[in-house]
C-alpha positions as CSV (number, residue, x, y, z in Angstrom):
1,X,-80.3,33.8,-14.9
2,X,-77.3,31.5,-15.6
3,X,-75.3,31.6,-12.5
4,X,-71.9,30.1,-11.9
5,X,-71.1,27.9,-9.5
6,X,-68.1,28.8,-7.2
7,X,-65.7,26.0,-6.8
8,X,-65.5,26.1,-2.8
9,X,-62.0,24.5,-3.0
10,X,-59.3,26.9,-4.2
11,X,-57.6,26.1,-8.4
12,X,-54.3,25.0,-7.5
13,X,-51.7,25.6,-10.5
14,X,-49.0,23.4,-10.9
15,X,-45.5,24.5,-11.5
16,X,-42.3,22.3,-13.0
17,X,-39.4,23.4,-11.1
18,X,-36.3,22.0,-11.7
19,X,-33.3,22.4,-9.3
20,X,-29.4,22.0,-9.6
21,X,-26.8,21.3,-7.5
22,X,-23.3,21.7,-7.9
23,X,-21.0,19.9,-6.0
24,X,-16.9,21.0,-6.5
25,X,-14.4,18.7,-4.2
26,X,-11.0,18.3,-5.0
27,X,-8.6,15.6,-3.7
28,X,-4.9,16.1,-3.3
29,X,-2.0,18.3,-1.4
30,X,-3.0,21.3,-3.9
31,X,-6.5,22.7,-4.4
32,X,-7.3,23.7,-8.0
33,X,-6.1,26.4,-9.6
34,X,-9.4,28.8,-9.6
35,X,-9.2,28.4,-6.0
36,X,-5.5,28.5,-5.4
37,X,-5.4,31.8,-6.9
38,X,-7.9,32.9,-4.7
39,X,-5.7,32.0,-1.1
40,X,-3.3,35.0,-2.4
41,X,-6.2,37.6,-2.4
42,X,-7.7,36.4,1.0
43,X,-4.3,36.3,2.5
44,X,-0.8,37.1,0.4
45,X,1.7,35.2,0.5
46,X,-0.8,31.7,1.2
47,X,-0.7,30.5,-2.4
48,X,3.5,30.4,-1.3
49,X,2.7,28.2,2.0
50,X,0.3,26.1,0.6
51,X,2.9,25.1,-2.3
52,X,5.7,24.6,-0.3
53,X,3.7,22.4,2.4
54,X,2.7,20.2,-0.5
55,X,6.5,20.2,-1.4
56,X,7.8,19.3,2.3
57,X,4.8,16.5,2.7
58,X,6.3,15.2,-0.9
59,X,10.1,15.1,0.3
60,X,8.9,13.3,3.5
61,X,6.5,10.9,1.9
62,X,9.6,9.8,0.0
63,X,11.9,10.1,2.3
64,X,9.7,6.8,4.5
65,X,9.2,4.8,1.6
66,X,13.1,4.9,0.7
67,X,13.5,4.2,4.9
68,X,11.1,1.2,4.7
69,X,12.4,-0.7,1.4
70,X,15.8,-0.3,2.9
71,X,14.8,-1.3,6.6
72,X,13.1,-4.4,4.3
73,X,16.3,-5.2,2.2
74,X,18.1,-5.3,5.5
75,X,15.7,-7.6,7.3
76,X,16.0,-9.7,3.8
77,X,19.9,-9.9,4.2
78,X,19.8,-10.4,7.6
79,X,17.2,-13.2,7.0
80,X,19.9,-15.2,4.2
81,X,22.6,-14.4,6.3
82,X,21.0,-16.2,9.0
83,X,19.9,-19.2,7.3
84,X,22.9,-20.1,6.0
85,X,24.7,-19.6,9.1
86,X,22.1,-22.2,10.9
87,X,22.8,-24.1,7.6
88,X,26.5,-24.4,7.4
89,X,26.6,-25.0,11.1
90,X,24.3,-28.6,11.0
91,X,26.0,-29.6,7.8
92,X,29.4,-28.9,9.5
93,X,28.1,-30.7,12.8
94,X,26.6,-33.4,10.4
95,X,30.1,-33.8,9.0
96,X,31.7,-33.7,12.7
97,X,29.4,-36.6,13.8
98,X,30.0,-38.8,10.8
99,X,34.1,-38.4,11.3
100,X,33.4,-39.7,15.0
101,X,31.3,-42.6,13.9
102,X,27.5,-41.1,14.3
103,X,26.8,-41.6,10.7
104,X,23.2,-41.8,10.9
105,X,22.7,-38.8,13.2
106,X,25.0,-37.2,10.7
107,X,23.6,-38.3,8.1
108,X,20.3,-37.0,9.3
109,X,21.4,-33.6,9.9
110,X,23.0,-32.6,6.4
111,X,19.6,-34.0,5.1
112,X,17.5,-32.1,7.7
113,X,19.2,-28.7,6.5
114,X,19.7,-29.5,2.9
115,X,15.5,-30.4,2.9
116,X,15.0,-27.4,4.9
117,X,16.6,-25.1,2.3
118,X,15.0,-27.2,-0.8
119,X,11.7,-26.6,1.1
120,X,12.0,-22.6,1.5
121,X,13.3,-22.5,-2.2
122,X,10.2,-24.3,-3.4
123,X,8.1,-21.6,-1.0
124,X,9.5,-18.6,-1.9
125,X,9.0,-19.4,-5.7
126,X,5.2,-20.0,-5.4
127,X,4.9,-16.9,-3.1
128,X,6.6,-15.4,-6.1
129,X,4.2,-16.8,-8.6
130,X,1.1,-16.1,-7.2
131,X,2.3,-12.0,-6.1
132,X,2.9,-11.9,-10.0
133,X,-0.3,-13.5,-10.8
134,X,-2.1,-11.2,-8.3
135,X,-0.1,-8.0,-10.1
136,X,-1.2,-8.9,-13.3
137,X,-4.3,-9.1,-12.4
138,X,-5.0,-5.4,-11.4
């Protein structure tokens, strides 16, 4: 009498299981089109909305960056126009003081100003150099 031996511990079988997960995200003012066309049937008339709130965010977008390179093209003007007014003014009064026999105070303000204006030439052409470096570079 051959009996068999009962496993007291229960036969486990194994099992692959594989998964998937799907992951949609879409960036921007407008979703994609599969899901764009599915605003209208939830709600009619939202596909309309959505599309012109993209539209009005657009305009204004636009409308700030043309404000802020203009407010900056000002504030560059303004900046030129200002240094050469304090420029003329201390070669002028450089001039005045040489005429009534301060030459070396004189003297010392055209070169003051003139150096001041060599110096922020030289500046703003390195700034210049390295931004273009820096662009070329991305």
């Amino acid at each position: 009498m051959n009996k068999k031996k009962k496993n007291k511990y229960p036969v486990h079988q194994e099992a692959n299981i594989t998964t998937t997960h799907v992951k949609k995200s879409f960036s921007g003012p407008l979703p994609p089109p599969e899901a764009f066309a599915r605003y209208n049937d939830i709600l009619p008339g939202a596909a309309d909305r959505i599309l012109s709130m993209s539209e009005s965010q657009s305009k204004h977008r636009h409308y700030l960056e043309k404000m802020v390179v203009w407010h900056n093209e000002i504030k560059s003007y303004l900046g030129m126009l200002c240094g050469t007014i304090i420029t003329l003014t201390a070669i002028v009064g450089g001039i005045y003081l040489i005429i009534n026999g301060y030459s070396s105070q004189g003297l010392a303000s055209i070169i003051t100003s003139l150096a001041g204006l060599v110096g922020i030439f030289i500046y703003g052409k390195k700034r210049q150099a390295k931004e273009l470096k820096d662009k070329q570079q991305l």
